[in-house]
Structure formats: structure tokens, C-alpha cells
N, C-alpha and C positions, 0 to 999 in steps of 0.2 A: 113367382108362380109356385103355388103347393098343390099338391095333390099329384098324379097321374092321369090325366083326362083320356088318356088311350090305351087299350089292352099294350099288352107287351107285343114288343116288332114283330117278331119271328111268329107269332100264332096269328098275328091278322096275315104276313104275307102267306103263310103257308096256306090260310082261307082263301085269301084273292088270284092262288095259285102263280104268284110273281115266278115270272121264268126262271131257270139257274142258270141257261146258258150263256154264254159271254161275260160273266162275274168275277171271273177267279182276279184277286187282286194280285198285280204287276211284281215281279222278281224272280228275277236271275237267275240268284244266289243268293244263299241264307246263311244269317253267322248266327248260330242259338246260344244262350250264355245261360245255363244252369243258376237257379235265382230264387229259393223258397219262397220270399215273400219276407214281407207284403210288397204287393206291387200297386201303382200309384196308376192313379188314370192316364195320365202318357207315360207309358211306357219303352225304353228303361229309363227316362228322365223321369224324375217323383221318384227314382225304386230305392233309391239310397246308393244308386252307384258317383260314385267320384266324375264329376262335369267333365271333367278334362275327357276320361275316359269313355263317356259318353260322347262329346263330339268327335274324338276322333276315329270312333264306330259309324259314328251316322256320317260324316266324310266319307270314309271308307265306301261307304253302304252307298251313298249317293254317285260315285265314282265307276261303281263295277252294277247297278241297277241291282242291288242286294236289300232282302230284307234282315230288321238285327232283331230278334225277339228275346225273350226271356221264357225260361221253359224250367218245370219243376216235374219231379215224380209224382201221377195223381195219389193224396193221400198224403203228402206232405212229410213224407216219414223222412226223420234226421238221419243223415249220412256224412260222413267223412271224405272231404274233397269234393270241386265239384268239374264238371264235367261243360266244353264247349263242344258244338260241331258245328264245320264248314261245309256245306252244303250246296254243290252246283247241278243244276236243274234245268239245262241248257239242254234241247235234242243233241244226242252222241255224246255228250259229256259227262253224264249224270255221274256222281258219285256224291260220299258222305266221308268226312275225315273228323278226326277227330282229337280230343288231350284232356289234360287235365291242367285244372290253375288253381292258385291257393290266394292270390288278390285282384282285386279290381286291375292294378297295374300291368298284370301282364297279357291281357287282353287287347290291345291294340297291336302285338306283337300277333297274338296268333292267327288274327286274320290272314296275314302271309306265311304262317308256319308252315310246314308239309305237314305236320300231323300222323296220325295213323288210320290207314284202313277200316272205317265199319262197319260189320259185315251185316247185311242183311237191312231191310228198309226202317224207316223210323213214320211214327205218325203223329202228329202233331192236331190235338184239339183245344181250342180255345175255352180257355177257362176266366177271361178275363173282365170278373164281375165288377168293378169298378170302372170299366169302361164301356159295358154293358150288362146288364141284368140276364137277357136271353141267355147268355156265354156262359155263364153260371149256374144257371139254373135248367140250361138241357145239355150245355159242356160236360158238365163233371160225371153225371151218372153213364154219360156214353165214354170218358176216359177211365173210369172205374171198371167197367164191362171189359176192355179194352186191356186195360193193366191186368188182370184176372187172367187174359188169354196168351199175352204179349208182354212181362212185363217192361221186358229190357229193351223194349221197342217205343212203347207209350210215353209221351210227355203231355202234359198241361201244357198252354203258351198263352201270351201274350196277345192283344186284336193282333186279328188276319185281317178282317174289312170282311161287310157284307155280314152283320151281326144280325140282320133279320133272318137270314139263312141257317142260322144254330140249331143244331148244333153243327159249329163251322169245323171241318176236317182236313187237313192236308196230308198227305203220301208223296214224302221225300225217297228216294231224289227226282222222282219225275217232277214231281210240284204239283198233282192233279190236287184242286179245291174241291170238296165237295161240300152240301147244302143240307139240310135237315134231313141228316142220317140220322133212321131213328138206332135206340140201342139196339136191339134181337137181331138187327140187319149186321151191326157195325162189323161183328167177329169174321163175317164171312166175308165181309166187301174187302177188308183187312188184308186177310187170308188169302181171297183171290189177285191182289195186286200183289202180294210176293211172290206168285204164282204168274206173273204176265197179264193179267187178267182183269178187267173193270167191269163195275157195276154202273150203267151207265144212266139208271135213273135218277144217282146224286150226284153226279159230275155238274160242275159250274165251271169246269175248263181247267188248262196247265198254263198257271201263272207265267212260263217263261213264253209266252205265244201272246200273241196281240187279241182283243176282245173279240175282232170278226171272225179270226179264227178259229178262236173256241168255240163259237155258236158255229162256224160250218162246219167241224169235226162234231160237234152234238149234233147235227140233222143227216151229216153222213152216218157216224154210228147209229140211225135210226134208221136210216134205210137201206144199209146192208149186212145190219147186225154184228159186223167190227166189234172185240173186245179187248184184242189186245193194246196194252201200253203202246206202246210203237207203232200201230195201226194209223191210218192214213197221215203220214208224215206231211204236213204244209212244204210246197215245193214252189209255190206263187200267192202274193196276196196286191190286188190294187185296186184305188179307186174305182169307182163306174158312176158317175155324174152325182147329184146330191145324194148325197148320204146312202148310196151304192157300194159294194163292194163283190169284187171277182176272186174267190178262193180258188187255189187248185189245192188239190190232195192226193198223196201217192200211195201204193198197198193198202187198199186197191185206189187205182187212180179213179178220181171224180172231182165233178167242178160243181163250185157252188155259187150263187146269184142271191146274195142279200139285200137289206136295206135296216140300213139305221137308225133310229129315232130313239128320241126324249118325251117320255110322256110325264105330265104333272099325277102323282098317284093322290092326292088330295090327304095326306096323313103324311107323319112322321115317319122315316126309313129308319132310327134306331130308338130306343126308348129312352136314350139321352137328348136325344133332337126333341125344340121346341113348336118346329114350325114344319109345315107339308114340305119331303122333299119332291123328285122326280128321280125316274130310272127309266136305263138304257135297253131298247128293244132292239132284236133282230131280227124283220121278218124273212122268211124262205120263199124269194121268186123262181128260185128255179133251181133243180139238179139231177145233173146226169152222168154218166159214164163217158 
């Protein structure tokens, strides 16, 4: 197949207005490994790190529901030494540890290292054009903006998932994903979550929470206006007959009444897909106090 027969993901979905809620892709817990480049379309296998080293991250990874990325300073500028963090994004447990390594080899050690302390949030936006064109092409000018404001904060990374969503954002340690954050927004949305505080019209949910619950924490923060981080904590989530779901949520408490479904979107979900996929909807039957 030559050519490109379809606009690029992220600017049809962002026309067809594809919800964000309920998206944020699954993890825990994050091990980031500092990685100039180049980076290969699976990522970190293709990137030149040592197999061994590689499987026994993605072990790791698979063991504790941990994501492993690769992450670089936007700009690519040469530095001496590089830099890992551990990353837990669990409600109550958040934190960001961190070290330094000088080889491939000592990287399966420091997923159980203690590490050091730190301080202050990290943001993580996908830059990763060989595994998407979108990730590239509206990642880097929103990591650019971002390094400008924050540098010691910003990384480039590796697919997050949900590349039609790009430019794709996360805010470590909570995990919150967000979705086509444009740039003039990013500095403040940034700002306001080291601050406690979310923008909730690019949220696609916190990766360490199951999908239904992301989508009832996005229709609760829409109708009680909730900003903070910590704001309705999930306290209950179960079945309710087919593809039904019963949220509770605490501060403030409210109960949510979904339903789940697959619909066929008739086009490609990323601009590396050949064929139509589908994506997952929540609709809102019901919520109250």
C-alpha cells in the first residue's frame, strides 16, 4: 500500500470530536529510561538497548501493571549521564524516585532500587514519530513550549496509546492522560497540576483507574465542577447488567450510572493502521448525590 489515503489520526478525530473520556491507557507504575535516540517503532525494543535488558523491564513491567518508556530532553541536547525514574501512580501512593546509570546493564537493578526523592511533578509528552506521525508533529512543539516554562520537568517519551489524541500528555505521579492539548493552553494546564489543580477539558482519565471510572470522574467533574487532583476518589465500581457500570465517588460523594459500548468509527484510529478500527464509548444514564 503507498500513499496515505487518510488525513492524519488526531485531526479527523479531533473533527469527529471522539470523546477523551475513559482513554487514559493502563499503568500503575512507570520506569522512564532516559534514551536520545533514535528510537525504533516498538519501543524500547528497536532502540538499541541490549534484549536481555529489555525483557527483563518488560517482566518487571508486566508483574507490577507498570508502563517502561523511553524519555529524552525536548531538543535533544547532549548531556553527560543519563537519568531513570520510578514512577508510582496508584491513589495514596504517588511519588517519583529517581538515579542515575552509565549502562544498559544496570537498569533491571534499578527498578527495585530506592532511588532518590523527586521533587516536584514531571510531564511526559509523546514524541514518538516513528510509531506515529501525529506524536511528532503536534508532540514536540507542545514539549518545546513546555521545556521553555519547565525545563527540568519536561521529557519527550515514547507511545503512551491513543495517538489520535496528540498531542498525548501525561502528569506524573498522578498518571492523569491528557488529549489534544493545544500549546498556548499546555504552560497553564502544567502549572495548574503542581498546583493540585486540573483542566478538565483534556483529561482522558488516570491511568491507574479502570476505563469506567475515568469516564464517571469526567461527568462528575462536569457537574460539580471538581478540580482538584484528589477530587472524587473512586470508593466502588461494579457491573450493572450488559455493558452497565455502577461508579461511586467520594469528595464529594456521587454515584454514577454508565454504559459501555464499541462502536465501528469507519477509518483508521492511528495513521499507522491500515484498516477502520472501533472505540470505546461511555454513555451517562444517570448521576446523583
Amino acid at each position: 500500500m503507498t500513499g496515505h489515503p487518510w488525513p492524519r489520526c488526531s485531526f479527523v478525530a479531533e473533527a469527529a470530536g471522539d470523546p477523551l473520556e475513559g482513554s487514559a491507557p493502563p499503568a500503575q507504575q512507570w520506569f522512564l529510561v532516559e534514551h536520545p535516540g533514535p528510537w525504533g517503532r516498538h519501543a524500547p525494543a528497536g532502540s538499541g538497548i541490549d534484549p536481555a535488558v529489555v525483557d527483563a523491564l518488560t517482566t518487571w513491567a508486566g508483574a507490577v501493571g507498570a508502563r517502561v518508556l523511553l524519555v529524552r530532553r525536548p531538543g535533544r541536547r547532549p548531556r553527560r549521564g543519563h537519568r531513570w525514574f520510578r514512577v508510582d501512580s496508584r491513589p495514596g501512593r504517588e511519588s517519583v524516585r529517581g538515579g542515575e546509570f552509565t549502562t544498559d546493564a544496570e537498569l533491571p537493578a534499578a527498578v527495585h532500587a530506592p532511588g532518590e526523592p523527586v521533587a516536584g511533578p514531571l510531564t511526559l509528552v509523546c514524541a514518538h514519530g516513528r510509531h506515529d506521525t501525529c506524536c511528532a508533529v503536534r508532540g514536540r512543539p507542545v514539549a518545546a513550549a513546555l521545556a521553555a516554562s519547565a525545563p527540568g520537568s519536561t521529557w519527550e517519551c515514547t507511545h503512551l496509546g491513543g495517538c489520535r489524541f496528540a498531542p498525548a500528555v501525561v502528569l506524573l505521579p498522578h498518571g492523569f492522560a491528557l488529549g489534544g492539548l493545544p500549546g498556548p493552553d499546555a504552560v497553564g494546564v502544567v502549572r495548574d497540576y503542581a498546583a493540585g489543580e486540573l483542566d478538565p477539558r483534556w483529561v482522558r482519565g488516570r491511568t491507574s483507574l479502570p476505563p469506567a471510572v475515568q469516564a464517571a470522574q469526567h461527568h462528575a467533574r462536569a457537574a460539580t465542577g471538581a478540580t482538584g487532583v484528589d477530587a472524587l476518589r473512586p470508593v466502588g465500581v461494579e457491573p450493572d447488567g450488559d455493558g452497565g457500570w455502577r461508579v461511586s465517588l467520594a469528595d464529594p460523594a456521587i454515584a454514577v450510572r454508565l454504559r459501555e459500548r464499541w462502536v465501528p468509527t469507519g477509518r483508521p484510529l492511528t495513521c499507522a493502521a491500515t484498516a477502520p478500527g472501533r472505540m470505546r464509548l461511555f454513555d451517562l444514564l444517570e448521576l446523583h448525590e
